[in-house]
Residue frames relative to the residue before (quaternion, step in Angstrom):
aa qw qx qy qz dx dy dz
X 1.0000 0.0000 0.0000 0.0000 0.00 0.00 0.00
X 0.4641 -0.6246 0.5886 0.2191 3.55 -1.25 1.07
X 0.4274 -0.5167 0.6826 0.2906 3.66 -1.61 0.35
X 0.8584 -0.0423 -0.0505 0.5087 3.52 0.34 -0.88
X 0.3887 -0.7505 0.5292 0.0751 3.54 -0.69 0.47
X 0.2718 0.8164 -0.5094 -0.0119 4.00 0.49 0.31
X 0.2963 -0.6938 0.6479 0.1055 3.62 -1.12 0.70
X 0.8342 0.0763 -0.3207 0.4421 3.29 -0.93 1.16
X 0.4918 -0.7761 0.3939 0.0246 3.14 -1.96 1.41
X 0.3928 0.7367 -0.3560 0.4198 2.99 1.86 0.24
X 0.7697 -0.2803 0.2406 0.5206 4.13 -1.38 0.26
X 0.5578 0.5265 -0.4558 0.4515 3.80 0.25 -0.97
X 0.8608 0.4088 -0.2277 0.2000 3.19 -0.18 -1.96
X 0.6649 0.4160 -0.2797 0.5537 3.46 1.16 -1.13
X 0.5057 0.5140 -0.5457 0.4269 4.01 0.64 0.00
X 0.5280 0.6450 -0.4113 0.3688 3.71 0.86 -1.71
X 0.7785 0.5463 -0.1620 0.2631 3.16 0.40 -2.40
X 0.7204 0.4460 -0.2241 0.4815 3.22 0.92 -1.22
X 0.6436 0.5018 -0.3428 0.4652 3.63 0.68 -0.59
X 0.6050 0.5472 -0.2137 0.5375 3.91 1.27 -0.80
X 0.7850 0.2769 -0.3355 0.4409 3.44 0.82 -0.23
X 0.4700 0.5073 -0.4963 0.5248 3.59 1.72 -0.25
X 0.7495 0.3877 -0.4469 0.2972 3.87 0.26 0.48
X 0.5593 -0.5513 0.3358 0.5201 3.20 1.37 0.70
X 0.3626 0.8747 -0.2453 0.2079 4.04 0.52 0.71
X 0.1757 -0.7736 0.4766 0.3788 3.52 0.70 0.53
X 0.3563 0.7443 -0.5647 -0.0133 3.78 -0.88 0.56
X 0.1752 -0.6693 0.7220 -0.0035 3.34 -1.64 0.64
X 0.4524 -0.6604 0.5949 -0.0726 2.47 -1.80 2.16
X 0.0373 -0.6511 0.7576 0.0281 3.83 -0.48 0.71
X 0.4616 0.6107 -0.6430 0.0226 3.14 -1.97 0.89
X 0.5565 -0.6088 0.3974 0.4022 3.49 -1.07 1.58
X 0.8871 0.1659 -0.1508 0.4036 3.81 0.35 -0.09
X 0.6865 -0.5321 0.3817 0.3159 2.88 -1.18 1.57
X 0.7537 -0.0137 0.0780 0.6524 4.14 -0.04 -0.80
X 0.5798 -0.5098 0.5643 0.2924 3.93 -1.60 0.60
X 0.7037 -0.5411 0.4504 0.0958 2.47 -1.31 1.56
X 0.8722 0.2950 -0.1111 0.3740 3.39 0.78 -1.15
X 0.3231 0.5573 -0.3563 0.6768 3.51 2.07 -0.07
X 0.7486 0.4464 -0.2971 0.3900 3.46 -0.19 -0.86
X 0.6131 0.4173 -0.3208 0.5892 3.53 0.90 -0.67
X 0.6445 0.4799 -0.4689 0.3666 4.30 0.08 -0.92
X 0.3702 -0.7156 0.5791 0.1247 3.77 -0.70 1.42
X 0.7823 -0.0145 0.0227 0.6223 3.79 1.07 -0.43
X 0.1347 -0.7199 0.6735 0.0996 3.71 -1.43 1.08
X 0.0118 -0.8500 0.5229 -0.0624 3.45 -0.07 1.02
X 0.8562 0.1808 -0.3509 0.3332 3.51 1.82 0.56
X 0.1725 0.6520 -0.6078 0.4193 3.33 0.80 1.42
X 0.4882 -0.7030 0.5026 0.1217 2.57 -1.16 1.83
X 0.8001 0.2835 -0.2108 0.4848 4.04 -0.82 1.12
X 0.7504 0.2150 -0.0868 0.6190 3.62 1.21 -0.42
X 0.0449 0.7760 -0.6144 0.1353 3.77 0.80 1.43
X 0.8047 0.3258 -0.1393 0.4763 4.13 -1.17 0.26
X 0.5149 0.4648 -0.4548 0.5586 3.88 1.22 0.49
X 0.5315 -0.4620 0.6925 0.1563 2.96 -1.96 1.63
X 0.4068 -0.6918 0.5495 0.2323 3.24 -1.90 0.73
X 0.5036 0.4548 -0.4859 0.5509 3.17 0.72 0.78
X 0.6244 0.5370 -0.3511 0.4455 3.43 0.39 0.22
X 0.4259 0.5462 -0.3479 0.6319 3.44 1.79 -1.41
X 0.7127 0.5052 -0.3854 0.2972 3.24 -0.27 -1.97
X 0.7865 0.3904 -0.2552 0.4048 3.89 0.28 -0.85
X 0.7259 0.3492 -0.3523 0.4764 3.70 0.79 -0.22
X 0.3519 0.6182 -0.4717 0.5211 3.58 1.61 0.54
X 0.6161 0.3800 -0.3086 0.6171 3.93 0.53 -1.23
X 0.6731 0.5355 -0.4006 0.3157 3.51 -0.40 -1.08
X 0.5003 0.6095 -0.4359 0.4339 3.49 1.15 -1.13
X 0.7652 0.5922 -0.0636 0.2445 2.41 -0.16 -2.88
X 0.8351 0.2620 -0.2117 0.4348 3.45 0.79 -0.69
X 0.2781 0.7303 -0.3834 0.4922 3.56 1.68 0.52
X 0.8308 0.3406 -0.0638 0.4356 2.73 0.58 -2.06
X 0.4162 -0.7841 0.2441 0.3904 4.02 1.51 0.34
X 0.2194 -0.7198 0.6001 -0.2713 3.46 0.78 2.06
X 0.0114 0.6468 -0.7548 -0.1082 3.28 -0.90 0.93
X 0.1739 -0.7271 0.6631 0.0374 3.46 -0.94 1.51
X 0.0742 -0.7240 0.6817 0.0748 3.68 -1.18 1.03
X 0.2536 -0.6758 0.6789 0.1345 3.86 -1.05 0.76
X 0.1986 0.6459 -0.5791 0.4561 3.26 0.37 1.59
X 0.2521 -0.5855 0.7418 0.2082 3.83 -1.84 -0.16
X 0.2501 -0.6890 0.6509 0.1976 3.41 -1.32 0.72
X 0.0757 0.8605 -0.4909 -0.1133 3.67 -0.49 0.65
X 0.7366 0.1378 -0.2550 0.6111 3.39 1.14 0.62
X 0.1410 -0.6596 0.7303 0.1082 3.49 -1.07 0.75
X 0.0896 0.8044 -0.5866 -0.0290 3.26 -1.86 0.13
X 0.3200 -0.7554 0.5082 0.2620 3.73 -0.17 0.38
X 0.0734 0.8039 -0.5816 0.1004 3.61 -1.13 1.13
X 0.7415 -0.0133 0.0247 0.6704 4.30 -0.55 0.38
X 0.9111 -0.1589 0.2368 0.2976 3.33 0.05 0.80
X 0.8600 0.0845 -0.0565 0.5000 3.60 1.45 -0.62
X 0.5989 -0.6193 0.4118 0.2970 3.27 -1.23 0.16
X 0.1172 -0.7523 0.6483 0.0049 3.67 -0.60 1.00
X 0.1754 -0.7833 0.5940 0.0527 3.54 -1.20 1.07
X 0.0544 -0.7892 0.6057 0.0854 4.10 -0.14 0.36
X 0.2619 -0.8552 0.3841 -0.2291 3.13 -0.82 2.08
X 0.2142 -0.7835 0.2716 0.5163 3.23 0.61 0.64
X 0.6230 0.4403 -0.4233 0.4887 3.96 0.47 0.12
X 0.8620 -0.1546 0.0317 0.4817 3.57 0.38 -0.56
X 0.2576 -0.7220 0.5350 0.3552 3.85 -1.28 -0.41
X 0.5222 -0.6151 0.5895 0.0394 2.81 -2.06 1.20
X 0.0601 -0.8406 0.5332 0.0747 3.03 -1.12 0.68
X 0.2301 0.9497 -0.2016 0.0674 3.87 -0.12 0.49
X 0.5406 -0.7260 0.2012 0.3745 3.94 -0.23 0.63
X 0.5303 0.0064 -0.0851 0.8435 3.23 1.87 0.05
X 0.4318 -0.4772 0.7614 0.0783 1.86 -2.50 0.52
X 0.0514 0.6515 -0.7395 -0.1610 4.03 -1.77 -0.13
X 0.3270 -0.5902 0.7192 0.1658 3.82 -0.66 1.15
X 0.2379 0.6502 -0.7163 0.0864 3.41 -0.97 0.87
X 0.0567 0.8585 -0.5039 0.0760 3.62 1.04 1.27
X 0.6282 -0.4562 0.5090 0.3717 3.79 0.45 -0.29
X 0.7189 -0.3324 0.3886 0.4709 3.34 -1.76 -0.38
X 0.4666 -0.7185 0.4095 0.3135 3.33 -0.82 1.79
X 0.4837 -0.6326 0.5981 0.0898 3.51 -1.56 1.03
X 0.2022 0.7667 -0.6067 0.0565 3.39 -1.32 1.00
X 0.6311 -0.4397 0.4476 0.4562 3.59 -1.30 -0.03
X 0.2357 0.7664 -0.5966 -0.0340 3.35 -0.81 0.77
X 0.3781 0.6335 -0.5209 0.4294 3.60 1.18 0.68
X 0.5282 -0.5653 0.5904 0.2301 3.54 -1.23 0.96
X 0.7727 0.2856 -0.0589 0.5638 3.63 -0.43 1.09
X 0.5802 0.5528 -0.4436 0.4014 3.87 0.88 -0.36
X 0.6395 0.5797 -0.3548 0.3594 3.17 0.40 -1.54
X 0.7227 0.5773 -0.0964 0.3677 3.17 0.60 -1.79
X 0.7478 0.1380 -0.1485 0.6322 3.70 0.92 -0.91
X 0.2547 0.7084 -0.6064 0.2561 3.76 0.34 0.86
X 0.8044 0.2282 -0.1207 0.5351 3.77 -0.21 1.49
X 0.5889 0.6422 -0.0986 0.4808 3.00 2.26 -0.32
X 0.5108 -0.4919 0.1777 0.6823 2.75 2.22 -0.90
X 0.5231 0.5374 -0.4678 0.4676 3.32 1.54 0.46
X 0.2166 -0.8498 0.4704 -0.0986 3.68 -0.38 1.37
X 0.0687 -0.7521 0.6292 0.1837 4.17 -0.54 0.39
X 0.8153 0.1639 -0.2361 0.5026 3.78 0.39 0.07
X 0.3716 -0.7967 0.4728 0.0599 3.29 -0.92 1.36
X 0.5556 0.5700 -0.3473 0.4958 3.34 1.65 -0.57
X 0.6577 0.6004 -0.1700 0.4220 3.50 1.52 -1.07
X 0.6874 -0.1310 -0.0192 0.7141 3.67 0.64 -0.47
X 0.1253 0.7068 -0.6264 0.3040 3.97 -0.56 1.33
X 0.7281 0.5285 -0.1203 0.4196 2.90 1.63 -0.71
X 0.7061 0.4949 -0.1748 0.4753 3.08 2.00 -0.10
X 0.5691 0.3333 -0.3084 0.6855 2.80 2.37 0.70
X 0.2169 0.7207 -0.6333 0.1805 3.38 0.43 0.98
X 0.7603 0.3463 -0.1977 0.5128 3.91 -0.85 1.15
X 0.7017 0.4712 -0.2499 0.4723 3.53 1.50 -0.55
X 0.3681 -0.6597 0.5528 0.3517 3.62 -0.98 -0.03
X 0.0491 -0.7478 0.6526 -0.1117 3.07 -1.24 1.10
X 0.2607 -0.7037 0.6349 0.1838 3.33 -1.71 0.90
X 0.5060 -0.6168 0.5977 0.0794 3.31 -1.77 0.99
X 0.2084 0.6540 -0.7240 0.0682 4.36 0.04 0.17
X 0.0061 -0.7383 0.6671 -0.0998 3.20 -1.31 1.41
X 0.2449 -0.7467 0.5875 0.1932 3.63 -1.06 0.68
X 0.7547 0.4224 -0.1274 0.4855 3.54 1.22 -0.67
X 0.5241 -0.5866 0.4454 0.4276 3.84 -0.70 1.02
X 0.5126 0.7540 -0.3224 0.2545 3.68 1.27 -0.89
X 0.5144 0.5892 -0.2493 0.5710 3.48 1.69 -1.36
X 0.5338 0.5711 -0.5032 0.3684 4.02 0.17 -0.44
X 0.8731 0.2180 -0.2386 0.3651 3.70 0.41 -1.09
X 0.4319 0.7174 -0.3966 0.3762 3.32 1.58 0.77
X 0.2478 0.8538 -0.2322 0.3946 2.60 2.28 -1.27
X 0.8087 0.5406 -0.0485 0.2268 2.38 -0.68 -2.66
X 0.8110 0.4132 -0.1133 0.3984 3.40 0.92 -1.42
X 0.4596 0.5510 -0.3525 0.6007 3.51 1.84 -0.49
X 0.7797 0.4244 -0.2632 0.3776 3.95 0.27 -0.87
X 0.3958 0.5617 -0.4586 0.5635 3.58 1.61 0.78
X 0.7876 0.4942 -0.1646 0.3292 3.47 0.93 -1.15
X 0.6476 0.5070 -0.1133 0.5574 2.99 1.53 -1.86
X 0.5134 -0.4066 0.6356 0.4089 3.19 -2.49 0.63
X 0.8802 -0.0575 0.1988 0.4271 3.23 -0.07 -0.69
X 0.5068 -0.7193 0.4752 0.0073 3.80 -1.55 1.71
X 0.1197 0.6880 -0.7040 -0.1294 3.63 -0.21 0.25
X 0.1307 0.7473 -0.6428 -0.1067 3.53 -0.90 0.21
X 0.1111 -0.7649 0.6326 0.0499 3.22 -1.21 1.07
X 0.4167 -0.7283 0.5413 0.0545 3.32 -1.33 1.28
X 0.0400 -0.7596 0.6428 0.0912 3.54 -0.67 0.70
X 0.6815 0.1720 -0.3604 0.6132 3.62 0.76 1.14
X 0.7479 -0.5495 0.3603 0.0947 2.45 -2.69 0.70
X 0.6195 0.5813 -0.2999 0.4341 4.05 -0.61 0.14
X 0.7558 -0.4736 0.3198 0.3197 3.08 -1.63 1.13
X 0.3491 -0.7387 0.5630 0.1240 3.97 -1.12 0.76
X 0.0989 0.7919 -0.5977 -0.0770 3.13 -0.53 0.48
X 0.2207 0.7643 -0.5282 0.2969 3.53 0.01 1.67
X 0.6554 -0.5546 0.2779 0.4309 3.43 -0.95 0.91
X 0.4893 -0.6708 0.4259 0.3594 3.91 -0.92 0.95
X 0.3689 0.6099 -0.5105 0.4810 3.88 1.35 0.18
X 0.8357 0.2214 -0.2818 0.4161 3.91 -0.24 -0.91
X 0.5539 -0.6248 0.5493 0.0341 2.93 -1.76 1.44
X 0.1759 -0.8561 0.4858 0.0132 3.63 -0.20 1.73
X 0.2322 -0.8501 0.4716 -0.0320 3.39 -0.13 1.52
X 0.2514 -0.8612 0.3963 0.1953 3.27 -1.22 0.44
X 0.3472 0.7574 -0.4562 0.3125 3.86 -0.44 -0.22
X 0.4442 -0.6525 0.5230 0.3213 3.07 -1.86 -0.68
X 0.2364 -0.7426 0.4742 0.4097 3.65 0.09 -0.02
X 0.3315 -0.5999 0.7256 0.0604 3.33 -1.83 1.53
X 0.9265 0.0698 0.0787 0.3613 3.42 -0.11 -0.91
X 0.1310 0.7739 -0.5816 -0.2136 3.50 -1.05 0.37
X 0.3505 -0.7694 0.5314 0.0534 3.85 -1.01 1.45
X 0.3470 0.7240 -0.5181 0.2950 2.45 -1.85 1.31
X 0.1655 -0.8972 0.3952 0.1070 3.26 -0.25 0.53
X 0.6094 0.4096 -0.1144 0.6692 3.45 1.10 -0.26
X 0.7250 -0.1863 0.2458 0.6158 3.19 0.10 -1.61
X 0.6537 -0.5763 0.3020 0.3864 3.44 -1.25 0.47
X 0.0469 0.8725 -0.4825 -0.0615 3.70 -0.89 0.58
X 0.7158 0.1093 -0.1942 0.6618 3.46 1.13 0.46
X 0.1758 -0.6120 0.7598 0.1314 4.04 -1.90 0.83
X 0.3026 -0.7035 0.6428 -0.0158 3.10 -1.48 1.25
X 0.0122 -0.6957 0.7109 0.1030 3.43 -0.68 0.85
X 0.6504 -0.4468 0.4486 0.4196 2.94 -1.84 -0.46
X 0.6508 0.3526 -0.3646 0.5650 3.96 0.48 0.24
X 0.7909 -0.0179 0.0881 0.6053 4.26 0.44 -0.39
X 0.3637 -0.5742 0.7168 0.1556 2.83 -2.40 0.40
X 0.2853 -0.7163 0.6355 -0.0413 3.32 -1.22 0.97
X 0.2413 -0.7153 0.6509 0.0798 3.76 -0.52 1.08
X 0.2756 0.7046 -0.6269 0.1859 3.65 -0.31 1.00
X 0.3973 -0.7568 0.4955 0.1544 3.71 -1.26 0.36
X 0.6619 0.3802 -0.1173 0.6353 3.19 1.77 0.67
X 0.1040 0.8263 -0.5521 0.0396 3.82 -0.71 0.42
X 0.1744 -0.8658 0.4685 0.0229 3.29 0.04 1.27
X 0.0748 -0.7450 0.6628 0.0101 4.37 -0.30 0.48
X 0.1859 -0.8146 0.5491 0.0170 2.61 -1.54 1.21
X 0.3634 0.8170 -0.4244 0.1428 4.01 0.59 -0.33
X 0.8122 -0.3822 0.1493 0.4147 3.14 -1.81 0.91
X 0.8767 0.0546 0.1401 0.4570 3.99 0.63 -0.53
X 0.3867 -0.6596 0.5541 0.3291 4.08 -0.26 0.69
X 0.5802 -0.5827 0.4437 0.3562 3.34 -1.33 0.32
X 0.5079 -0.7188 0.3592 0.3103 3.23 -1.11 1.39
X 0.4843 0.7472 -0.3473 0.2940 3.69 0.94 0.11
X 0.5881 0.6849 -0.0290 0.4292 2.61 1.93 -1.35
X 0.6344 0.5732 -0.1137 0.5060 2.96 1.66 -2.12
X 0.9210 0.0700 0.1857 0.3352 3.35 0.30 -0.95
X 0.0769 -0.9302 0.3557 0.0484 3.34 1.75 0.75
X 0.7116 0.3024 -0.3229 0.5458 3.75 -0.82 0.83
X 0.4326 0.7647 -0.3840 0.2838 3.72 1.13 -0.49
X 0.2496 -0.8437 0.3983 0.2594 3.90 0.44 0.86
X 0.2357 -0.7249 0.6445 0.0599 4.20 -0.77 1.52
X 0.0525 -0.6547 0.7488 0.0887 3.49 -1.52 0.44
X 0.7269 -0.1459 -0.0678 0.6677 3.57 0.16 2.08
X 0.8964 -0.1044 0.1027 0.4185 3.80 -0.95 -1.20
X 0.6216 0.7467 -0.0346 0.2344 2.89 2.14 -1.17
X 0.2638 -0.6862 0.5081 0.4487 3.69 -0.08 0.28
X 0.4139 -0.6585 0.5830 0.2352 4.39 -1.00 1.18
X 0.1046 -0.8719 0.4779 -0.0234 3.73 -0.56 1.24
X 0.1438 -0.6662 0.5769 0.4502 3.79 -0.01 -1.00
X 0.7207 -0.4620 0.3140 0.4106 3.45 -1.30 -0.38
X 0.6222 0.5274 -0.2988 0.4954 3.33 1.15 -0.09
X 0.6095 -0.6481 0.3357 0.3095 3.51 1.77 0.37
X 0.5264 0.6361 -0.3784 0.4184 3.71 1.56 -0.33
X 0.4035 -0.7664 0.4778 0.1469 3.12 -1.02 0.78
X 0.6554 -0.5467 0.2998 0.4263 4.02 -0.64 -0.41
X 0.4731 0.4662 -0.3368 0.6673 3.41 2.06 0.25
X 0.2008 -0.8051 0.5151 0.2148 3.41 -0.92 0.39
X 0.5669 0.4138 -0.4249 0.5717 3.37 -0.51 1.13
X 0.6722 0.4541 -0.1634 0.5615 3.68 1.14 -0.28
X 0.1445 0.7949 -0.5798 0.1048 3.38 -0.87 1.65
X 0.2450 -0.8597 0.4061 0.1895 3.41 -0.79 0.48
X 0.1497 -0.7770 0.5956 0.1383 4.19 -0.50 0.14
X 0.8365 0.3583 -0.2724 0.3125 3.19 -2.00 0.16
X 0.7865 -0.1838 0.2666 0.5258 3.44 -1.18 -1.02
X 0.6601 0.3687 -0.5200 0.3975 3.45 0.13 0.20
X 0.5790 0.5816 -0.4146 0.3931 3.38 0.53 0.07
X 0.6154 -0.5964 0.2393 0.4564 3.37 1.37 -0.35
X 0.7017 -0.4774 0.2720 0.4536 3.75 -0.73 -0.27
X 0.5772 -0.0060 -0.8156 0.0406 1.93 -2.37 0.71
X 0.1813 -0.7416 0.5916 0.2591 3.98 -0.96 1.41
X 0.4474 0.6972 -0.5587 0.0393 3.12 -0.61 0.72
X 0.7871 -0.4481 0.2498 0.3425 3.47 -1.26 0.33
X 0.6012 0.4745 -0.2737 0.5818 3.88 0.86 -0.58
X 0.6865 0.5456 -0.1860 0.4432 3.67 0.73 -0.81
X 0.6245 0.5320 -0.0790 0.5664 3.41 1.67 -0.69
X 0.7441 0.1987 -0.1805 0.6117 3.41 0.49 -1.08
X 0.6324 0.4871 -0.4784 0.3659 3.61 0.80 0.68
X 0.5763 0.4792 -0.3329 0.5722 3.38 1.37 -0.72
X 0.4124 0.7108 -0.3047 0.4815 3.64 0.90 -0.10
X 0.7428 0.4516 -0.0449 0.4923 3.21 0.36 -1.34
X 0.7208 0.3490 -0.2495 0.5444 3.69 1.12 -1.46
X 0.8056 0.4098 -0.3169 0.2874 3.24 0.84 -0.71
X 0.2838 0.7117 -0.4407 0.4677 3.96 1.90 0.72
X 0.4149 0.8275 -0.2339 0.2974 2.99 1.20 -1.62
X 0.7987 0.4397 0.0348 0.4093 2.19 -0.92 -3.01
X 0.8095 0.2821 -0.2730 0.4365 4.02 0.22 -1.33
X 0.5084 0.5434 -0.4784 0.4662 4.03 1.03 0.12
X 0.5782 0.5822 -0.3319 0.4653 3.51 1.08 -0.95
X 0.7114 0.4900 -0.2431 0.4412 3.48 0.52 -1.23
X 0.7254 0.4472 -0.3408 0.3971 3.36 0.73 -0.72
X 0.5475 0.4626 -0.4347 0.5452 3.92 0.83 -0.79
X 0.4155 0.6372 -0.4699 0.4479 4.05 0.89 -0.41
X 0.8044 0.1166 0.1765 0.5552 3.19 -0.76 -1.75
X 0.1253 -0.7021 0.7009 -0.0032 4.02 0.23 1.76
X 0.6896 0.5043 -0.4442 0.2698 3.91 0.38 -1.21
């Protein structure tokens, strides 16, 4: 069992991480992606205070570098359900489960349903982990909408299973996805269905598929952790980063705005703190 448990790889999380292990802490970092999506994309940070004229991918590595210096166990894994049982927190990954005395949500910009029809057919055939139910569309067609290069090898694994892949990309750069699935273009407007899902609408065509699979930086936090208290998109915190579960804190962009990097790897920092504090609290 972990002391702290933090979910997401973005500034928050690897501040959290690093600040948790300078207290002598067992912790582990889960995140589906090696470096944030959204660091990784900033061509130039020109306001972090001490590092002016550094690409965020560059930040994004001397953040890990830290974290794993300082002895971060980092898992490239997704948490898609948390829950709280005898006393602890138990995460179920799509590679493995976690188990731990806190938690720090350091999920990124807060995730939601924004596909006409998702919300509504989630479990219906609208699906966030292909490795996880892929298996209940073996023989069927099925679309793929991915925000993250990360979706490709989910892809990959649905097109062992499936008649047939639609996979739509909602970013730029070379694919590397089995030469079976059919890369589509557009936005998606709609997924149909009434029962269960039976057709994805983009903005150029409809597709008759019995499955729709979404990728993006993080599942909706409603999803993650049900009863979890929001103010609008936001996970509701105090200043000490503690959430409305106790034993649960959160940092960074989920917490709401201003996203920016200094703001993150500070709420980070309070929110290692806050869950080191709690623990000398509640030793049993």
């Amino acid at each position: 069992m972990y002391d702290i448990l933090i979910i997401g790889g973005g500034p928050a999380g690897y501040s959290a991480a690093i600040n948790g292990r300078r207290r002598n802490k067992e912790v582990a970092l889960v995140s589906k992606e090696q470096m944030s999506n959204r660091l990784r994309q900033a061509h130039q940070v020109d306001n972090y205070l001490g590092l002016a004229e550094i690409s965020g991918a560059e930040m994004g590595k001397k953040f890990r570098l830290h974290a794993v210096r300082e002895g971060v166990e980092i898992k490239e894994d997704e948490v898609l359900n948390l829950w709280q049982e005898d006393q602890s927190f138990h995460g179920l990954g799509k590679n493995e489960q976690y188990e731990a005395k806190t938690v720090i949500l350091a999920t990124g910009v807060p995730q939601k349903a924004t596909i006409e029809g998702e919300a509504e057919l989630v479990g219906r055939g609208v699906s966030y982990c292909a490795t996880c139910d892929g298996m209940f569309f073996r023989g069927q067609k099925v679309a793929f909408i991915s925000q993250l290069p990360e979706g490709e090898k989910e892809a990959n694994f649905l097109a062992d299973l499936c008649e047939k892949v639609f996979y739509l990309p909602q970013y730029k750069g070379e694919f590397d996805l089995d030469p079976r699935i059919e890369v589509i273009s557009g936005k998606p407007k709609k997924i149909s269905g009434t029962e269960r899902v039976s057709a994805l609408v983009t903005s150029e065509q409809e597709y008759e598929v019995g499955g729709v699979f979404i990728e993006r930086a993080g599942i909706p936090l409603d999803r993650l952790f049900p009863g979890l208290e929001m103010e609008g998109d936001s996970i509701k915190t105090t200043r000490r980063m503690a959430t409305n579960v106790p034993g649960i804190f959160a940092a960074g962009d989920c917490t709401g705005r201003p996203w920016q990097i200094s703001k993150a790897t500070g709420e980070g920092q309070i929110a290692a703190l806050s869950a080191v504090d709690f623990l000398a609290v509640n030793k049993g």
